[in-house]
C-alpha positions in Angstrom: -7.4 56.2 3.7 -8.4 54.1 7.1 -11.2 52.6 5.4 -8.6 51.1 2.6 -5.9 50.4 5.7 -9.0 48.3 7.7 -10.1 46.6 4.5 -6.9 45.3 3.5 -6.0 44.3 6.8 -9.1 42.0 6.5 -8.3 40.8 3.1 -4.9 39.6 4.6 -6.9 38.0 7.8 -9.7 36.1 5.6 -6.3 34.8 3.2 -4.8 33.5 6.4 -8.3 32.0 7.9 -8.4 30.4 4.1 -4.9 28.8 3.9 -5.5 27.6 7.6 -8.9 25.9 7.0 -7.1 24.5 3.8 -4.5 22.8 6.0 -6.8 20.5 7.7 -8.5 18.5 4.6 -7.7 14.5 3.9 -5.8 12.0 5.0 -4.8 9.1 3.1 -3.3 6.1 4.8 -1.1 4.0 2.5 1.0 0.9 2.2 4.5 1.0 0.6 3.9 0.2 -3.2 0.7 1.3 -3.3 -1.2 4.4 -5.0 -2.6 7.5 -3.9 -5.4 9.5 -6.1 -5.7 13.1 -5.9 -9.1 14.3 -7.3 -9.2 17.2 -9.6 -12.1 19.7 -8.7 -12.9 21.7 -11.8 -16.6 23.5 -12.5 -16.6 22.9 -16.2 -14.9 20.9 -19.2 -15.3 24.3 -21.1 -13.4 26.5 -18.6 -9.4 26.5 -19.2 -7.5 26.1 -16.1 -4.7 24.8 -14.4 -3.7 22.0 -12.4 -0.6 22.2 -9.8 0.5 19.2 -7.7 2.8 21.2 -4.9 4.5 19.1 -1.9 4.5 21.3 0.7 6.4 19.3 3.6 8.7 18.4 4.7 10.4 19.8 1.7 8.8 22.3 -0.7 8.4 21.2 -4.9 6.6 20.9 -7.7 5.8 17.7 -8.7 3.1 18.1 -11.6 1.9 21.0 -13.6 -1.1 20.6 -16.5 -2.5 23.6 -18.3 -5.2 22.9 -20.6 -4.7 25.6 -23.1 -1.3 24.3 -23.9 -1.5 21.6 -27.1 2.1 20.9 -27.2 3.2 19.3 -23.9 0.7 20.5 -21.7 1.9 18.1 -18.9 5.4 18.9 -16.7 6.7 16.7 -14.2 9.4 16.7 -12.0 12.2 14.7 -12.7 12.3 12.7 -9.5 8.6 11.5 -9.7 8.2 11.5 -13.6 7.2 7.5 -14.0 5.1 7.6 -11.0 2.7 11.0 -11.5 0.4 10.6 -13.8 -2.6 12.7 -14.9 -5.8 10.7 -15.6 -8.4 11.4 -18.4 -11.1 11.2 -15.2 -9.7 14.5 -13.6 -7.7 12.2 -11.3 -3.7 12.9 -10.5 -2.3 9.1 -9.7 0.8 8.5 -7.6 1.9 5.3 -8.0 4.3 3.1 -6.4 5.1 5.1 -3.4 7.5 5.1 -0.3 8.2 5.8 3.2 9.8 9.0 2.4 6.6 10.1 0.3 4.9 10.8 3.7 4.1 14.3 4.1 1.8 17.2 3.1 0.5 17.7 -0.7 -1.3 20.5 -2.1 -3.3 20.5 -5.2 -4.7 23.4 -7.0 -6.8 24.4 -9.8 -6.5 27.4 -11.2 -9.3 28.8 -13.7 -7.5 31.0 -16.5 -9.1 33.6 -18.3 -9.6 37.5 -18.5 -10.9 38.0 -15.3 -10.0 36.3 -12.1 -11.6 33.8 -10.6 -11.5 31.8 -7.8 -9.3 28.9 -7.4 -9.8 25.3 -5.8 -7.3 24.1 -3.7 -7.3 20.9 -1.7 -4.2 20.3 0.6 -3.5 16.0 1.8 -1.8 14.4 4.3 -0.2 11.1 2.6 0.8 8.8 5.3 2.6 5.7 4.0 3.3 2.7 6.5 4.9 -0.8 6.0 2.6 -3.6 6.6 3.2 -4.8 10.1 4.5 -8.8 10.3 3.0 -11.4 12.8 3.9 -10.6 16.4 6.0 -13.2 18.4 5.6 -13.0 22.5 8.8 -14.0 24.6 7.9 -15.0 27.9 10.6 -14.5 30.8 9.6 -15.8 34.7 10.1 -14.2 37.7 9.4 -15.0 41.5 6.7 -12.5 41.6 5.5 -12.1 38.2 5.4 -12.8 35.0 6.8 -10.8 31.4 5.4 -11.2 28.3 7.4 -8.9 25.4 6.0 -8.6 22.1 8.1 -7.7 18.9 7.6 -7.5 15.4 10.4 -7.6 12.5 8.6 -5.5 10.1 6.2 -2.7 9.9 6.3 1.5 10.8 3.8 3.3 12.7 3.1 0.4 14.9 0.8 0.3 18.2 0.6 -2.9 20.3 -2.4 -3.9 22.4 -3.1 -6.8 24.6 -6.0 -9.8 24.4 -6.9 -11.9 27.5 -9.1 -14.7 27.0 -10.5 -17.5 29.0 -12.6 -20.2 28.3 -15.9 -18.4 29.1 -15.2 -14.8 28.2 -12.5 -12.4 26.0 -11.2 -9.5 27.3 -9.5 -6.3 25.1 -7.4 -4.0 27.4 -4.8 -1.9 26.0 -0.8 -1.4 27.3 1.5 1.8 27.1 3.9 -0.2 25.3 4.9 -3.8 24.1 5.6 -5.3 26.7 3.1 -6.4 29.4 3.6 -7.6 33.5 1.4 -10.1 34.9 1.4 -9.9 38.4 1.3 -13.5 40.0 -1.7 -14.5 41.9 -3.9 -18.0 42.2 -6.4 -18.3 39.7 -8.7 -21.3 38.8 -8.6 -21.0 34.9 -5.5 -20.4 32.7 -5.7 -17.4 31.0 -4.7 -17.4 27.4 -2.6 -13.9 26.1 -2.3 -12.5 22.5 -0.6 -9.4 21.7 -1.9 -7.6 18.6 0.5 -5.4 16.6 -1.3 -2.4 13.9 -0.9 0.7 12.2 -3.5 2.2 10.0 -2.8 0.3 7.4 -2.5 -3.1 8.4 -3.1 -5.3 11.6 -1.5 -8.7 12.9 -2.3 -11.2 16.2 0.7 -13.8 17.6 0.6 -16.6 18.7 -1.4 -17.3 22.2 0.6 -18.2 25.0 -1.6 -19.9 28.1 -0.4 -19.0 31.5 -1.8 -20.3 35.0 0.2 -18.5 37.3 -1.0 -20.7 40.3 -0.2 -23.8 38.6 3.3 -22.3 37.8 4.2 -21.4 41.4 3.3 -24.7 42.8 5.2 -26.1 39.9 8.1 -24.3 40.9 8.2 -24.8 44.8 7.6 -28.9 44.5 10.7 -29.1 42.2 12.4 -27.0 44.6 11.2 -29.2 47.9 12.0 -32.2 45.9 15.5 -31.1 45.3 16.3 -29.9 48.9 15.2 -33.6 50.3 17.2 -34.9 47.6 20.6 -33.0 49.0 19.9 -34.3 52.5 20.4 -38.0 52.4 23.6 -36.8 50.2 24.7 -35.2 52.7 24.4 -37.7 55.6 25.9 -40.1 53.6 28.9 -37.7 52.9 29.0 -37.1 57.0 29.2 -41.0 57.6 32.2 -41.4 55.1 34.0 -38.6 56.4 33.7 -40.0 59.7 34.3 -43.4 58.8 38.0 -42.3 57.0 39.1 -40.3 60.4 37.9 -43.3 62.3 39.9 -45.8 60.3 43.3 -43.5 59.9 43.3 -43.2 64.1 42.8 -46.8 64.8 45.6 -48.1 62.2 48.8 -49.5 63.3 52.2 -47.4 63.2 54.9 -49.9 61.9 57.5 -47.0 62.7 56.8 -46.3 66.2 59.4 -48.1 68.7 58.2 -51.0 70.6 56.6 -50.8 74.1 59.8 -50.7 77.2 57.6 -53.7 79.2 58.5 -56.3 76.4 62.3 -55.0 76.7 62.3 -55.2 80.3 60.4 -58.7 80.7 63.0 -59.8 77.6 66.0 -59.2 79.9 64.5 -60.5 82.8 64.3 -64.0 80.8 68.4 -63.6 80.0 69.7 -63.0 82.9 67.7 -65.2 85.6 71.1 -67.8 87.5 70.7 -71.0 87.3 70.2 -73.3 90.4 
């Protein structure tokens, strides 16, 4: 009894080592429209068997069952993928026409059917389906200290972004944690050219180099601004003189209202009243 208790414990165990080990089989990286082929793996075209397309995640269906005994419809297809399964006279399953929300995990079995059982093959797949990525486009915004370059794309899933430096002499390939790279100012005697390149496993895109000379940039910038202060300070002299010039000119002008000085009044009746001799 403890014999038959052991062994069917390892029966369950070698199941579970089998359905693992099945989990971890292909990958296929696809665009969106594209096709996907599922091979059939069958021993003989003598043996009857079965074949069973299964998604298995994120949701759980059937999508295709063919039995080869069966002469009157020996195909079945689920209504949701019936003009875009198709069984192939090759031993091939083709999915055609596919979309984003086809990614996920497929199983596909074949069964061998007769009086005793047999052994089954089973293949599980990992469909991954991406949209082709568009041409990257880099926006360049200036600081004091440095320098950012952000790079977007329009279209495309799944997308990593990666950096490319290159000089005159000599390319460089360094990679970024994101899309968006700082370049820290500093003098240099070259310009460096930068290209960001956009990809997913399906597809990959480079934008537009943008050349930057961070040295040439600074000294750029601190000219215009040396230019501009000299600029303001005649200005402003010029503004000080006028200013000046108007207080000067109101205090010196003559007051037609004030009363006249008491030393013409006095001398005038002096004149008046001087006797006659």
């Amino acid at each position: 009894m403890e014999f038959l208790k052991v062994a069917s414990v390892l029966h369950c165990l070698a199941l579970h080592e089998a359905a693992r080990s099945a989990s971890l089989n292909i990958v296929k990286n696809v665009a969106v429209k594209g096709d996907v082929l599922f091979p059939v793996r069958h021993r003989s075209r003598d043996e009857k068997y079965e074949v069973t397309l299964r998604k298995k995640w994120p949701v759980a269906l059937k999508i295709l069952g063919w039995n080869s005994e069966l002469m009157v419809r020996p195909l079945t297809v689920h209504p949701y993928y019936t003009a875009r399964v198709h069984l192939i006279k090759a031993g091939i399953v083709q999915f055609r026409d596919v979309f984003l929300n086809d990614s996920g995990v497929y199983e596909l079995t074949t069964d061998y059917l007769g009086p005793v059982l047999r052994n089954n093959n089973r293949d599980v797949f990992e469909v991954r389906v991406f949209e082709p990525v568009s041409q990257p486009i880099i926006r360049v915004s200036d600081a004091f200290t440095n320098v950012t370059l952000n790079c977007s794309v329009s279209k495309g899933t799944g997308i990593a972004f990666y950096w490319k430096k290159t000089t005159y002499l000599e390319s460089e390939n360094f990679t970024s944690s994101g899309s968006v790279l700082v370049v820290k100012s500093g003098c240099e005697e070259q310009a460096f050219e930068y290209s960001c390149v956009a990809e997913n496993p399906i597809s990959q895109q480079t934008s537009v180099p943008v050349t930057i000379k961070l040295c040439a940039e600074s000294q750029d910038r601190d000219r215009r601004r040396w230019i501009l202060l000299l600029s303001l300070i005649p200005a402003l002299l010029v503004a000080s003189v006028l200013c000046y010039s108007l207080w000067w000119w109101r205090r010196r002008k003559p007051c037609f209202m004030c009363p006249q000085s008491n030393t013409t009044t006095n001398i005038r009746k002096l004149h008046y009243t001087a006797p006659f001799k």
